[in-house]
N, C-alpha and C positions, 0 to 999 in steps of 0.2 A: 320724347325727351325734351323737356323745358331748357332754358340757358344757363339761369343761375338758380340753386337754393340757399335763400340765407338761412342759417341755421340760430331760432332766438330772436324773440321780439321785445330785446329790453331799448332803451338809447340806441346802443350801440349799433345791432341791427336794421335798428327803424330809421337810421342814420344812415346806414349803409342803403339801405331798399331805396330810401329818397332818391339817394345819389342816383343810382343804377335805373333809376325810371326816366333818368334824362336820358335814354340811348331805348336803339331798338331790339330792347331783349326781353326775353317771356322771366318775369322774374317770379318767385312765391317764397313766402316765409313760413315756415314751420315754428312753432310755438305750442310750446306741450300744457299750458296754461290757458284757463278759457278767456283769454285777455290780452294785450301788448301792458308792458309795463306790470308785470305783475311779479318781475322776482329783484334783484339788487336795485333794480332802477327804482321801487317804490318805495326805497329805505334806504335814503343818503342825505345828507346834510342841504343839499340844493344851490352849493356854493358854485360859483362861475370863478373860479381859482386866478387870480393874475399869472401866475406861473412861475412866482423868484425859487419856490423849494424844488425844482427837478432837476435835475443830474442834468449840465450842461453839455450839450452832445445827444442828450438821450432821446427817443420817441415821445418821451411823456414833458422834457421841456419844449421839443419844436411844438407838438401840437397841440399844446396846454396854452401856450401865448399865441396860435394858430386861432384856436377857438375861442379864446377870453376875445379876439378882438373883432368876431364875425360873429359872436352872440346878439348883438344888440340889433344889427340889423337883419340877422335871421328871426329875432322875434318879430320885429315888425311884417315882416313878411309873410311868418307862418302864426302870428297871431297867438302868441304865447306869455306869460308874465314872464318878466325879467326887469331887474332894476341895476343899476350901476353905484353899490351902496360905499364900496372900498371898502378896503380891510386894515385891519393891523398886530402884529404880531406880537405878541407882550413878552418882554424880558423882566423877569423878579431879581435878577440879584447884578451886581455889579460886575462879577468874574463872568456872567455869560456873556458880555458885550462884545466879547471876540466873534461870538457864535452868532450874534445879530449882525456883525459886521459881515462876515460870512455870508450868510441871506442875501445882504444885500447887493455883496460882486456878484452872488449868482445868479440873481434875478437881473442886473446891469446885464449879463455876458448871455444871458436868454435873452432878453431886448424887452424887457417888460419898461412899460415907461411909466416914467412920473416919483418911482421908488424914496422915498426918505427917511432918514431915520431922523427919531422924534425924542425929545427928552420928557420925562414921566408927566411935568406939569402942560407939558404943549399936547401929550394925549389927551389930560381930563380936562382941557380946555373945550377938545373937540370930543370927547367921552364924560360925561361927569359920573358915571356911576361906576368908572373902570377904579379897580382895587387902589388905593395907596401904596400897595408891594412895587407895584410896575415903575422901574427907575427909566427906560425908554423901550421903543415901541417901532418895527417897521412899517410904514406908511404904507400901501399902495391902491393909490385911487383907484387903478384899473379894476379892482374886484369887484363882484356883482354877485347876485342872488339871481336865483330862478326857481320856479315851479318845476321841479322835474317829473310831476306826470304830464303837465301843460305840454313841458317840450315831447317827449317819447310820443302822446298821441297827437301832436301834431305834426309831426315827422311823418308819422303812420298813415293817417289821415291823408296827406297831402300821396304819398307813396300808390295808394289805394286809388286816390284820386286820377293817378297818374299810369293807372292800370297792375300795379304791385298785386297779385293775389295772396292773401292772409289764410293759413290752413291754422283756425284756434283749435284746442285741445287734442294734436297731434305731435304725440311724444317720437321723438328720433330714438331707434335702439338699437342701429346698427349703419354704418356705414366702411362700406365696402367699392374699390377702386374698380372700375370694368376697364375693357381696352381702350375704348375714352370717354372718359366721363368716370360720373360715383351713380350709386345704386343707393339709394335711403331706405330700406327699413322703419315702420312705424307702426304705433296701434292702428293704426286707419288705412295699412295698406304700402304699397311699395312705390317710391319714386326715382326717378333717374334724370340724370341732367348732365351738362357738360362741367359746370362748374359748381362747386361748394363754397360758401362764406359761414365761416365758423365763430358765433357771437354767441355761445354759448353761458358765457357768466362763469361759474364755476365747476361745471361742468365742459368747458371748452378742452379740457386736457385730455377726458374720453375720447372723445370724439377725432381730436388731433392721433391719439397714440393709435387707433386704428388703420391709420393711413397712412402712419408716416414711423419711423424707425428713429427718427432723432425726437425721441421722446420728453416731454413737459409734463410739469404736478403745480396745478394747482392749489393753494392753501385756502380752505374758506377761509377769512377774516371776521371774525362777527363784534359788530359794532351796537351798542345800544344807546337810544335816544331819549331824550325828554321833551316832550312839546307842551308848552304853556300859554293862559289864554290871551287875548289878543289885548288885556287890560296890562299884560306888561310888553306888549308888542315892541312898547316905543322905547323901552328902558335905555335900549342901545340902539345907535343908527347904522352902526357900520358892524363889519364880523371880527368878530376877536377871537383869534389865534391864541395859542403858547408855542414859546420855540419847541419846535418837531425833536420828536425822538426817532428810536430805530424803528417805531410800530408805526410812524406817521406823524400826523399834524397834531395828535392829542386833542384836547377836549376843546371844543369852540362855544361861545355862545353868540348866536346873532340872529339879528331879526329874519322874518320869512317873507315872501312877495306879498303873503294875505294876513301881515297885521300880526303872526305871532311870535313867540320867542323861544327858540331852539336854542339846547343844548346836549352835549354828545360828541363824537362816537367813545364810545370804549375803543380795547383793538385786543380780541383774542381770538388766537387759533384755533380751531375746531374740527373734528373731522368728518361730523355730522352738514353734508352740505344742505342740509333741512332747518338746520338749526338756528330758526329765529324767536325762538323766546325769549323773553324779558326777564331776568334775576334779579331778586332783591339785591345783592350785591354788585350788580353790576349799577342798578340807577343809582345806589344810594353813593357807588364812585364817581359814575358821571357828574351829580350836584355837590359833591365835595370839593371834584377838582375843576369845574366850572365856577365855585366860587371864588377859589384863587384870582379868577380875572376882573367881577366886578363886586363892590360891596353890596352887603346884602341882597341878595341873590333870591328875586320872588319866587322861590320854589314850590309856595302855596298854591301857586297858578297853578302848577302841572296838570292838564287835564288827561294825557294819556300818555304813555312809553309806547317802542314799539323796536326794534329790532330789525340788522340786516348784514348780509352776507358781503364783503367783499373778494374780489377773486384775485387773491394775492399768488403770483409767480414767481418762484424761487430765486430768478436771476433779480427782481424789481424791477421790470421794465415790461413796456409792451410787447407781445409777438404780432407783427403783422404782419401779411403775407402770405409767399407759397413757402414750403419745407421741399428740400434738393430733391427730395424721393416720393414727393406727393403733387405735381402738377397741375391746379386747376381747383387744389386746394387752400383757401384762402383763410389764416388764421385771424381772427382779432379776438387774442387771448390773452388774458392778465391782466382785463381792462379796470383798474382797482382807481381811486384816486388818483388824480383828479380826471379820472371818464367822462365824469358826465359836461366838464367843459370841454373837453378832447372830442366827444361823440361829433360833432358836426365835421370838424375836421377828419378826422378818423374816415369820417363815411366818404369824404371826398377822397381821398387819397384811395382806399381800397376802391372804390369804385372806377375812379380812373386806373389801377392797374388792370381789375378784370375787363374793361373799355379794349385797355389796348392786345390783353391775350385772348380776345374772342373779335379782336376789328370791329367794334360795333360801330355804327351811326350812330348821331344826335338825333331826337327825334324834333322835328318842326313845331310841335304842338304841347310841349312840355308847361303845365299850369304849376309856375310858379310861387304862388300866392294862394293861399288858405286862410278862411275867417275863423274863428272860435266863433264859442255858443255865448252869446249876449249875456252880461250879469246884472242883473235886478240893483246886486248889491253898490256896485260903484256907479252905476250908470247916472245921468244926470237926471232932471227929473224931468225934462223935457223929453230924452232919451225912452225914461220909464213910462212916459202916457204915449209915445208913439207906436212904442212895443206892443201895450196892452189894448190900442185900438187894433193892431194888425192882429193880436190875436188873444183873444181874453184870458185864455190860460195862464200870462204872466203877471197876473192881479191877485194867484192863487197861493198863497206863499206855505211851501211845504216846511220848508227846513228854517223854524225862527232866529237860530244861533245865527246862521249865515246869511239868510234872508234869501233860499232860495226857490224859484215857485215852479208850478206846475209843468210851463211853458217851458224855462230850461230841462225840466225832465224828459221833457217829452224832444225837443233836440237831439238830447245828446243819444237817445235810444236811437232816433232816424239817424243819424248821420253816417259817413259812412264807417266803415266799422265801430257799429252805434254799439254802445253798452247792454248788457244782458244780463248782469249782476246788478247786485247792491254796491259792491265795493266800486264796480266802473263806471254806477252814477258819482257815488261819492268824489272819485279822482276826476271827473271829468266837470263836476257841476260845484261840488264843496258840499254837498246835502250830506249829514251828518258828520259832517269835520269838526262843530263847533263846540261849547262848552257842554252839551247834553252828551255828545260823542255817539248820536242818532238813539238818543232815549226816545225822543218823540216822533220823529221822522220817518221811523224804517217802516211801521206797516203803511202808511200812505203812497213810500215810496215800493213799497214791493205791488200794492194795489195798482202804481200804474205802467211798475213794470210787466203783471202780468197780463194789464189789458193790450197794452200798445202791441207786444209779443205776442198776442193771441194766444196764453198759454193759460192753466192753471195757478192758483196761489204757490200749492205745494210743489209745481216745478221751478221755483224762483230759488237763487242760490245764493248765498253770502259772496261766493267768488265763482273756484271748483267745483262741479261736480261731488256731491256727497258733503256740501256745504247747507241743505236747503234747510229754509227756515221752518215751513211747517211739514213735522212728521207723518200728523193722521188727524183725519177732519173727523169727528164725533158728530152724531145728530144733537140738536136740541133733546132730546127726550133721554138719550145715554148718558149727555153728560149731567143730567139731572135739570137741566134749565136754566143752567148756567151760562 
């Protein structure tokens, strides 16, 4: 019987496993995806939230301005992009300035610092391309941007590093309470443990309603995006907001850690937790009502949409913790906006609870500190000849849009939980992120993911299992010599 199972390898969990690898306990994560980061965490805006919009009192205000203000030196640490770009929240009409005023005691009575409210010309002083409509604007320097596959695999990574074991593509489908401990259930066989940490995503209300009698419902949220190329990266410096409705923070646009210009989310309910495709109606809403915030809105960039799940909880708030009638079961459920700044926080706090209901030690030898894989692309150019003397393969440049080469390909496979997809080079390197959207890139990159892997071509997968790229190898003489 191991100590703990986290349950889900998005943020959240990978957040949580970090934590829990500072003590001495047998920890392992189940993830039913052949990946970390592969379900809500890889389809969210990337925003590092200062924290004024959460419900004062609530879990998602403590730990929203908890994590906006240990993101910056958790990236240094674990070696992740993040920038500290600020934000600001745009009001169009004059009768809403109650409702900005509003914002702002909230985020005062959270403790976010620096907050101001801005009249329309003092924003396109500091914004020149924000719309004309916006009569003033809530300030807050604190916000920031981040890469959120960056953080989730470096969380992971470090976690791993730290002795965490990763079980990828093992689906949880049953759990069940013993005399003490839980039993897991999976494609891959049965596990037991004393403790459960339930990071489920959207599926966290299964898994809770099995164990526990005071029952939760998750609502997928599904959100659609637009990403545009990095020639309007700079349109905007900071993230632009519209004052929030009951669905959320509404349509943003704002720049990304690597240069591009996001805009997005939609917010509709769905019952389909699968359900991440992109509707014509849904972009053509996102760029309608993103261009309310700035003028002329370079929508001709858009190089690709994409879609994501958020796991909205009926009450609006976080669940964390045990449930009175499930001991040893620990939720982090209804982790929806703003999670992905909440995640580091989030992981410390559950992990110090299961710390103290299992009495665990600190361990002596806990490696604090993780490098990422070297980028070709911002590196200096001193940086760039020193790389490719250690080792030649960084003179091979795979992926032209992003400028990425053979050297970081071959990284990010070794490391530890090295990539094995296309899409886990993609998220961990940038190789086909760029304006081709891997037109060019993907057979070079499949050729050296299936030498490094020691595998065939045809075993090489987009992501999943039953993703692969090639079907059936023909001879030269069948396919006619073609």
């Amino acid at each position: 019987m191991t100590d703990v199972i986290v349950i889900g390898a998005g943020v959240t969990g990978c957040a949580i496993a970090r934590e829990l690898s500072r003590f001495e306990l047998r920890v392992q994560v189940l993830e039913r995806a052949s990946d970390v980061c592969e379900g809500t965490s890889k389809a969210n805006s990337g925003i590092a939230h200062a924290g004024f919009d959460a419900v004062p009192g609530s879990r998602k205000a403590q730990l929203n301005v908890e994590g906006s203000r240990i993101m910056e030196s958790l990236s240094r640490e674990l070696d992740f992009p993040y920038r500290r770009n600020g934000s600001l929240v745009l009001c169009f009409r004059e009768e809403d300035r109650p409702a900005l005023q509003k914002l702002y005691e909230q985020g005062i009575q959270n403790g976010v610092e620096g907050l101001q409210i801005l009249e329309g010309e003092q924003v396109r002083q500091l914004e020149p391309n924000v719309s004309g409509q916006a009569v003033a604007a809530l300030y807050a320097p604190s916000g920031g941007i981040v890469c959120p596959f960056g953080l989730t695999i470096a969380l992971a990574e470090n976690a791993a590093e730290n002795g965490v074991e990763f079980h990828l593509n093992t689906e949880v489908q049953n759990v069940e309470k013993l005399g003490e401990g839980y039993r897991l259930t999976t494609n891959r066989g049965i596990f037991e443990t004393k403790v459960v940490v339930n990071a489920a995503g959207v599926y966290a209300d299964r898994f809770h309603n099995m164990v526990s009698g005071e029952k939760i419902r998750i609502i997928p949220r599904k959100g659609e995006y637009c990403l545009m190329d990095k020639k309007a990266g700079g349109y905007v410096s900071r993230t632009l907001f519209q004052l929030p409705t009951i669905y959320g923070k509404g349509v943003l646009v704002t720049p990304t850690v690597h240069g591009n210009l996001l805009a997005g989310p939609t917010a509709v309910d769905v019952e389909d937790a699968e359900a991440v495709n992109t509707t014509k109606e849904g972009l053509e809403d996102v760029l309608k009502r993103a261009a309310l915030s700035v003028r002329a809105l370079p929508s001709r960039q858009v190089i690709t949409s994409f879609a994501g799940l958020r796991a909205h909880e009926e009450n609006g708030d976080f669940i964390l913790g045990q449930p009175k009638d499930a001991p040893g079961f620990f939720d982090a459920a209804g982790i929806e906006s703003p999670g992905l700044t909440c995640a580091p926080a989030i992981g410390r706090y559950l992990a110090g609870e299961v710390q103290m209901y299992l009495s665990a030690e600190k361990k002596a030898d806990f490696k604090a500190v993780r490098k990422g894989i070297p980028c070709m692309e911002t590196a200096s150019e001193e940086q760039r000849r020193r790389l490719i003397a250690e080792n030649p393969l960084y003179a091979n440049v795979v992926c032209r849009c992003e400028l990425v080469t053979e050297g970081e390909i071959v990284d990010a496979i070794h490391r530890p939980l090295g990539a094995t997809t296309l899409d886990g080079i993609k998220r961990r390197t940038r190789a086909g992120m760029g304006r081709c959207q891997a037109g060019f890139c993907s057979p070079r990159t499949v050729e050296i993911l299936a030498r490094e892997l020691g595998k065939d071509i045809s075993e090489i997968c987009k992501n999943d299992p039953g993703s692969e790229f090639l079907v059936s190898q023909e001879s030269e003489n069948t396919a006619g010599g073609i």
